[in-house]
C-alpha positions as CSV (number, residue, x, y, z in Angstrom):
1,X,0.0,0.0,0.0
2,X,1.5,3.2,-1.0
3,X,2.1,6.2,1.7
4,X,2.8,9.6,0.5
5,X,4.2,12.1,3.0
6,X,2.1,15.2,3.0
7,X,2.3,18.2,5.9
8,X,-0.9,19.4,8.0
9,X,-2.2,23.1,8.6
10,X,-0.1,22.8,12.3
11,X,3.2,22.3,10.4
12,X,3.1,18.5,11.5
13,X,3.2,15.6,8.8
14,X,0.8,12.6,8.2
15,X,0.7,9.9,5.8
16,X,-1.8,10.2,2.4
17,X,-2.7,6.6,1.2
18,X,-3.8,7.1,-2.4
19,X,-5.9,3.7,-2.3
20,X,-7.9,4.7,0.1
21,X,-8.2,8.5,-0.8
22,X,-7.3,8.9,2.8
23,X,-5.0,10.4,5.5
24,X,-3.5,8.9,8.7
25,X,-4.7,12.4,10.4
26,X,-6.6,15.5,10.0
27,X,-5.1,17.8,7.1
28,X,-6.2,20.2,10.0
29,X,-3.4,19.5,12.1
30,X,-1.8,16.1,13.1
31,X,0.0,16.8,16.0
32,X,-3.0,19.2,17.5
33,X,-5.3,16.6,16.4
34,X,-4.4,13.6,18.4
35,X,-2.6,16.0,21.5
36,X,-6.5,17.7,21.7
37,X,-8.6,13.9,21.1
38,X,-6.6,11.4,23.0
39,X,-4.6,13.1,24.9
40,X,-6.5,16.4,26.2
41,X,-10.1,14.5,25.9
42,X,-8.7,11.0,27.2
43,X,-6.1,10.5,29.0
44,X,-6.1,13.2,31.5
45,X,-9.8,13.3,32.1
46,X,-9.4,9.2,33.1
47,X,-9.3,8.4,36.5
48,X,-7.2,5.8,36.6
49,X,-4.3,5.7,38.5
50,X,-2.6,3.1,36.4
51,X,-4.2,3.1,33.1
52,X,-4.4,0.4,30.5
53,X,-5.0,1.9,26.9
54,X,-5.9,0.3,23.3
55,X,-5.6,2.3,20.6
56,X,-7.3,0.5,17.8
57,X,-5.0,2.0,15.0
58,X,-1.1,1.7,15.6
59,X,-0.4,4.0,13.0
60,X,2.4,6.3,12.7
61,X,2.8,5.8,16.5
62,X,2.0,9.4,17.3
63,X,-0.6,8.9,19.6
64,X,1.9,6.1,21.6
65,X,4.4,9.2,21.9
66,X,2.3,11.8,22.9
67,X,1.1,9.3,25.6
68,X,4.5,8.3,26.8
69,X,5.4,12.0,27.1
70,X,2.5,12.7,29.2
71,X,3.3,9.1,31.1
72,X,6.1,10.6,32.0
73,X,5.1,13.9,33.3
74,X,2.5,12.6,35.5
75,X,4.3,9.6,36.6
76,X,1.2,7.3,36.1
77,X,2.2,4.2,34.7
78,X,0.5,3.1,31.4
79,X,0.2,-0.1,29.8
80,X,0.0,0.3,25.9
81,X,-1.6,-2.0,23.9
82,X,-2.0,-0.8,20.0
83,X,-3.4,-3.2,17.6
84,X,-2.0,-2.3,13.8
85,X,-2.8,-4.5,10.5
86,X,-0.1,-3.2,8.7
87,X,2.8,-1.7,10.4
88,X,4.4,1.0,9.0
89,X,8.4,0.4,8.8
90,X,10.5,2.8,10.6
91,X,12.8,4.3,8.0
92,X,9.1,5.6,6.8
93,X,8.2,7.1,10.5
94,X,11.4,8.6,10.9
95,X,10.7,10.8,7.8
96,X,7.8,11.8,9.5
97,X,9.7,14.4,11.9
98,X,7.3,13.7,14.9
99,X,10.5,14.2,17.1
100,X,11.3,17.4,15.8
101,X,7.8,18.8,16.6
102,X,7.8,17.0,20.2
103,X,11.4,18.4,21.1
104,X,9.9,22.1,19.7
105,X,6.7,21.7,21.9
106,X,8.2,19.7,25.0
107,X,12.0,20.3,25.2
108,X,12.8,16.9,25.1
109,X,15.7,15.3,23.4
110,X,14.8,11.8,24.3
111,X,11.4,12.1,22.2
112,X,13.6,10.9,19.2
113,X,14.7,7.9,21.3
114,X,11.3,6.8,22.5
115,X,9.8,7.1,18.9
116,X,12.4,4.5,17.6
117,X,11.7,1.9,20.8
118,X,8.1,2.3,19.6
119,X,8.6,1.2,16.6
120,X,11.4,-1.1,16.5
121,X,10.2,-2.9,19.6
122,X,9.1,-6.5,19.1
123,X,5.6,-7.3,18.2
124,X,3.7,-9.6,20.7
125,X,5.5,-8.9,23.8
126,X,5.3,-6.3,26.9
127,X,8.1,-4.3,26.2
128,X,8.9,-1.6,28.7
129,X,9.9,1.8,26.6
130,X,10.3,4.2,30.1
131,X,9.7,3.4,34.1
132,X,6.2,4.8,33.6
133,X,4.8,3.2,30.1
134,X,4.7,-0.5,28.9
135,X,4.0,-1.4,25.1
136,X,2.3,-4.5,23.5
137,X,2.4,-4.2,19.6
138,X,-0.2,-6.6,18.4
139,X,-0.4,-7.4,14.5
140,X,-3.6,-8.4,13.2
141,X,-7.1,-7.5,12.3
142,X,-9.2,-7.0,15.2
143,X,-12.5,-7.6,13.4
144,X,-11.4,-11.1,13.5
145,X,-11.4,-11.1,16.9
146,X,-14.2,-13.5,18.5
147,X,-17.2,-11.4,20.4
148,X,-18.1,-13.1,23.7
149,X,-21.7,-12.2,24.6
150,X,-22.3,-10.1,28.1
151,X,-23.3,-11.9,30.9
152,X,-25.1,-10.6,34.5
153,X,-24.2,-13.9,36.7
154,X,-23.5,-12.3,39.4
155,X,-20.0,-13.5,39.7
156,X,-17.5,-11.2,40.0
157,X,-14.2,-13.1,39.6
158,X,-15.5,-13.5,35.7
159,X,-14.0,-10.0,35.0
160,X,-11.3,-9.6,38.3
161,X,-8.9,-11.8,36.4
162,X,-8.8,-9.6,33.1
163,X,-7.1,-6.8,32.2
164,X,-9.6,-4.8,31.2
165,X,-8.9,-1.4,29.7
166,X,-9.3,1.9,31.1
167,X,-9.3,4.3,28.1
168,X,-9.8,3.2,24.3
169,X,-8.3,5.4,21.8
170,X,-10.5,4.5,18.1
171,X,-8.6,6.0,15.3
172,X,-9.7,3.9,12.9
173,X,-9.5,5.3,9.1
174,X,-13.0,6.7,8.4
175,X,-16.2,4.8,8.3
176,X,-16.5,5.6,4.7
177,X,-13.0,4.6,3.6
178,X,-13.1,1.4,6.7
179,X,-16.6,0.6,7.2
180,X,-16.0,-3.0,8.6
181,X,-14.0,-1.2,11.5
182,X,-17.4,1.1,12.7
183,X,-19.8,-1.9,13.3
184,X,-22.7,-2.4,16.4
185,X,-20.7,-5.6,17.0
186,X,-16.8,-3.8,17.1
187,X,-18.6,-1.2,19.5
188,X,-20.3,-4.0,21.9
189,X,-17.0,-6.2,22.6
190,X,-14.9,-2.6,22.9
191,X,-17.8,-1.7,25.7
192,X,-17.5,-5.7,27.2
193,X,-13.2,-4.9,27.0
194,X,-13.8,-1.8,29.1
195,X,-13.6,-1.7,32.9
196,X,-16.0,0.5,34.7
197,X,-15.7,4.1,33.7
198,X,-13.9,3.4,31.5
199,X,-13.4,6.5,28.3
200,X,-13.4,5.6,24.6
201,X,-12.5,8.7,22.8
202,X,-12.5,9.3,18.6
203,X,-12.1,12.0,16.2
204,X,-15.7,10.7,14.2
205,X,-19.0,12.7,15.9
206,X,-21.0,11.4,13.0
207,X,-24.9,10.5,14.4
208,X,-24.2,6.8,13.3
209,X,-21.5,6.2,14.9
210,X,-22.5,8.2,18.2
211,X,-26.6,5.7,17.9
212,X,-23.5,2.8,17.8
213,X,-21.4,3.6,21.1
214,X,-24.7,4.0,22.8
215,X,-26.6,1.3,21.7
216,X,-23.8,-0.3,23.1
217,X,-24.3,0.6,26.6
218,X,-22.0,4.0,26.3
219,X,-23.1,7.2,27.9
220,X,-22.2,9.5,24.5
221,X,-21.1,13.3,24.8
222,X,-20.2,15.3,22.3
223,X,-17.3,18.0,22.6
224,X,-15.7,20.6,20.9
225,X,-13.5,19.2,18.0
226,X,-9.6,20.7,17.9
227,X,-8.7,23.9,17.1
228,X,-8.7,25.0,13.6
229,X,-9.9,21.2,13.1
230,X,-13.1,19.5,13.2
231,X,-16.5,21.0,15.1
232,X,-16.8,17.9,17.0
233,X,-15.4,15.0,18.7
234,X,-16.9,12.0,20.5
235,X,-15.8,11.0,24.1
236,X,-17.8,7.7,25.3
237,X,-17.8,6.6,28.8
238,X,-18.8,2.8,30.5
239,X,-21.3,3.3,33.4
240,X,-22.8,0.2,33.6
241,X,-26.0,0.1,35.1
242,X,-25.3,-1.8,37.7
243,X,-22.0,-2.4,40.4
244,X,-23.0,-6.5,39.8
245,X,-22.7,-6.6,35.9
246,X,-19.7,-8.8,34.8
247,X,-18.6,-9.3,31.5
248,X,-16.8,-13.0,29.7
249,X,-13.6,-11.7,28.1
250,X,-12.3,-14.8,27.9
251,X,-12.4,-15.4,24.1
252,X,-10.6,-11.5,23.5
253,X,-7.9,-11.6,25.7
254,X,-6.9,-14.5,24.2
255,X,-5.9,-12.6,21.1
256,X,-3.9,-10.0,22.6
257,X,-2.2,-12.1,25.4
């Protein structure tokens, strides 16, 4: 699949993909674009003290390093899981620059470093890029993943032994260009992977895929998009309806362990 390098409104680069008519980010603004959804909308309005984050969409890796960086600022550790078809080779991510912007924005000269662990890192193992962040690459399609069906039995230890995830960042490509990735059943096993409270953040507000997340079970809220980029983003958080609902994530772990 051929990538073409191609440089967003903020100065920051993304990836075109001429097959898909399609970009990796907004032409708005890459770096503000995932810094504003995942990291302003998500990560620091999660309670967790020790949050475990999927990002559906490895990518370019961006939202992994903006995630580190704020890992370790806050000193909360993060465990990383991002789930990536096809990977992107670093000699192509490099070109990118990402480091360049972060070490403009942040001051850090170790941005360059962390980007290269992320991405020459083995695949399928816990991997631990700082003392406060943990990454598991995982390649494969997740819409092959097998969908266990909620259950309400009462019995807690179902869901104590999983690691469920605390925050969920969807950057799919768009449900026009990806439309097997924006399905009722991807939405109802992402809500059954969640632990309670749990936030699912994406760049898409469309009214179809907003009906989705809460026909799932997600209380929905719309929110101001990033500047100079889209109106509207969609943050989506688990508040199951009762403390006694368990889910069976039996069958899904079993792909990502």
């Amino acid at each position: 699949m051929e990538r073409i390098i191609e440089y967003t409104a903020d100065g920051s680069a993304t990836l075109f993909v001429p097959e898909l008519d399609e970009h990796y980010h907004s032409v708005k603004g890459a770096l503000t674009e995932s810094s504003h959804i995942f990291i302003d909308m998500g990560l620091k309005t999660s309670a967790a003290p020790s949050p475990r984050i999927l990002e559906i969409g490895f990518g370019t890796g961006l939202n992994a390093l903006l995630t580190l960086i704020e890992a370790e600022k806050s000193g909360r550790q993060v465990h990383y899981t991002g789930i990536e078809l096809y990977p992107l080779p670093w000699e192509t991510v490099e070109k990118l620059g990402y480091t360049n912007e972060e070490r403009r924005a942040t001051g850090d000269e170790q941005a360059a470093q962390w980007m290269k662990a992320l991405h020459t890192s083995p695949w399928g193992e816990d991997v631990r890029i700082t003392p406060h962040f943990t990454l598991r690459k995982i390649q494969g399609d997740f819409t092959s993943m097998e969908c266990p069906s909620p259950i309400a039995d009462h019995s807690p230890s179902i869901a104590d032994h999983s690691p469920l995830f605390s925050l969920i960042y969807f950057d799919a490509f768009a449900p026009e260009k990806q439309p097997e990735m924006w399905t009722q059943e991807l939405f109802d096993r992402l809500y059954v992977m969640m632990e309670k409270d749990g936030i699912l953040t994406t760049y898409c507000a469309k009214g179809v895929v907003r009906r989705m997340l809460q026909a799932a079970g997600f209380t929905v809220e719309r929110l101001p998009g990033p500047p100079g980029g889209k109106r509207e983003i969609l943050r989506a958080k688990k508040i199951p309806l009762t403390t006694e609902d368990t889910e069976d994530t039996e069958s899904i772990f079993s792909f990502i362990s």
